[in-house]
C-alpha positions in Angstrom: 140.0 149.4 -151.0 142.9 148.0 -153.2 145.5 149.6 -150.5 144.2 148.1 -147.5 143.9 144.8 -149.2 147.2 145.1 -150.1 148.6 146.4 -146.7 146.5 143.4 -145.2 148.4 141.1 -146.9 152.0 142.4 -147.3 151.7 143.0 -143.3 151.1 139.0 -143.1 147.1 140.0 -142.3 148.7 141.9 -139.4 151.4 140.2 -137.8 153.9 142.4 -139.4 152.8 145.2 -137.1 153.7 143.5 -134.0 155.8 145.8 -132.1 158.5 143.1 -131.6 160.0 140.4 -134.5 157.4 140.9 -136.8 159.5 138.9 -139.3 160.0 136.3 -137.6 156.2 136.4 -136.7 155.5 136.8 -140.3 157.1 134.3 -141.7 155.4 131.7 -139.6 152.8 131.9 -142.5 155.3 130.6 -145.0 155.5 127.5 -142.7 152.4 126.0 -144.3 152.8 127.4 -147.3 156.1 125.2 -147.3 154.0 122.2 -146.0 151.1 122.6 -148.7 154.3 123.0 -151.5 155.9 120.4 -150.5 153.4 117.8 -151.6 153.9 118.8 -155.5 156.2 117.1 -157.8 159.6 119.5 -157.8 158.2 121.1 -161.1 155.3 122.1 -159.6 156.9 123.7 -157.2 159.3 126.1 -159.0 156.4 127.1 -161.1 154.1 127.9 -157.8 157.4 129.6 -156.3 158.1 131.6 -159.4 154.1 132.9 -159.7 154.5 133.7 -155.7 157.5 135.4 -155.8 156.0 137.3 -159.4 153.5 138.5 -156.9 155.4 139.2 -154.1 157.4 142.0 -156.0 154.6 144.2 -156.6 152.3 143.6 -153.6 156.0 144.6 -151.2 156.4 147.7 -153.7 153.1 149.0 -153.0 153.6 148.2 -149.6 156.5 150.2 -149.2 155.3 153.4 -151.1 152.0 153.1 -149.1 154.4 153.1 -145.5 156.7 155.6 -146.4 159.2 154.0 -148.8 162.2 151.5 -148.0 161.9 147.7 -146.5 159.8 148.9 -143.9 158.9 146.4 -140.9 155.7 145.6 -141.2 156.2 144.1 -144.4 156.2 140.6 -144.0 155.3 139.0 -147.4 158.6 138.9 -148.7 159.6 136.4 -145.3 156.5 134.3 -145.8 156.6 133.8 -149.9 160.4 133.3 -149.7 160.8 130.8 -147.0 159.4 127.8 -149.1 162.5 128.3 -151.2 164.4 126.9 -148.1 162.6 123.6 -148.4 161.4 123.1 -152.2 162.6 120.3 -153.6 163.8 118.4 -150.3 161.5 115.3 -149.8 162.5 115.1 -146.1 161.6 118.6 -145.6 157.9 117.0 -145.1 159.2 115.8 -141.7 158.0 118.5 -139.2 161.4 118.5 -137.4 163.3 119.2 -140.6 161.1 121.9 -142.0 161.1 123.6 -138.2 165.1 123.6 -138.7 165.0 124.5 -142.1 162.9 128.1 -140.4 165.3 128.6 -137.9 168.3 128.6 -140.4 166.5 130.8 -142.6 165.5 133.6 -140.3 169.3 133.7 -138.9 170.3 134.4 -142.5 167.4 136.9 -143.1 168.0 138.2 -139.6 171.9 138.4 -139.7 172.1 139.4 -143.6 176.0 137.7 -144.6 176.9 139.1 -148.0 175.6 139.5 -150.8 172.5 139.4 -148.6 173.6 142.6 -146.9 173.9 144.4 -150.6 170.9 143.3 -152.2 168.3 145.6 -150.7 170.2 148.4 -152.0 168.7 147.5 -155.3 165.3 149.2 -153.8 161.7 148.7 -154.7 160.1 145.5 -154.4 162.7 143.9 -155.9 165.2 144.4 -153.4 162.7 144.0 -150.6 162.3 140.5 -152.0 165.6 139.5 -153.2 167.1 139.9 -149.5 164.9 136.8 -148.6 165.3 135.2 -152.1 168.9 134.9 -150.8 168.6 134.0 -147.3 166.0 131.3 -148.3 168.6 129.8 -151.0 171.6 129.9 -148.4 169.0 128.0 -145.6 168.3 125.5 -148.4 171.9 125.3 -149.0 172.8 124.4 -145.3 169.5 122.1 -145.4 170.7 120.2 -148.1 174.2 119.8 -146.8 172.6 118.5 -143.7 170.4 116.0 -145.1 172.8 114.6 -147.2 175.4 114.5 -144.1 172.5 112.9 -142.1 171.8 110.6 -144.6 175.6 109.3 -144.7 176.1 108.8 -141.6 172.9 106.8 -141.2 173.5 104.5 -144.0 176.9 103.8 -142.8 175.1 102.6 -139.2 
């Protein structure tokens, strides 16, 4: 009973066993997630994102023992309780626009893995499994910020 709850909600309640991009299709459940965040105060949110990813280490250990070991695909919580990351803290990020672009950047660096991103699973267990998107959500938040503050610029200058 506790393993399939587990597996139910690691897999992203069964989108991470879609036969193609489950990731991506997991991680689509960290899009509200973000949303619902976002409406805290900014120390509110670390606190939230800290208890999630405290959570998210076990729950994608299990996961992975339960499927055979190793970052396998079907575990998707580690996409969906990292992404908010990308967004926390940026008050624009509650535009829709903003927190669809803030997505797309991080599932190109999850997806495309640029270092240390590409060394981190190596770690193993659930920490790794996690870390990975840790890193990817901080490098789309990164770029996000940048933007924003670019955007922001060259609008005030208009």
């Amino acid at each position: 009973m506790i393993e399939s709850a587990v597996l139910l909600v690691a897999t992203g309640f069964g989108l991470g066993w879609l036969p193609w991009a489950p990731g991506t299709f997991g991680s689509l459940i960290g899009l509200p997630l973000a949303w619902w965040l976002l409406g805290y105060p900014l120390w509110r949110q670390v606190l939230i994102m800290a208890v999630l990813l405290a959570v998210a280490v076990p729950l994608c250990h299990w996961a992975s023992l339960w499927l055979g070991g190793g970052d396998a695909p079907q575990i998707v919580a580690d996409e969906y309780l990292a992404f908010p990351i990308a967004v926390i803290g940026l008050a624009m990020a509650r535009c829709p626009w903003v927190i669809g672009v803030a997505f797309v950047i991080y599932r190109l660096f999850d997806v495309t893995k640029p270092p240390p991103i590409n060394h981190i699973e190596a770690i193993g267990g659930g920490l790794g499994i996690v870390l990975d998107d840790v890193m990817a959500a901080i490098y789309a938040w990164i770029v996000l910020a940048i933007g924003i503050a670019l955007w922001r610029r060259c609008h005030a200058r208009a």
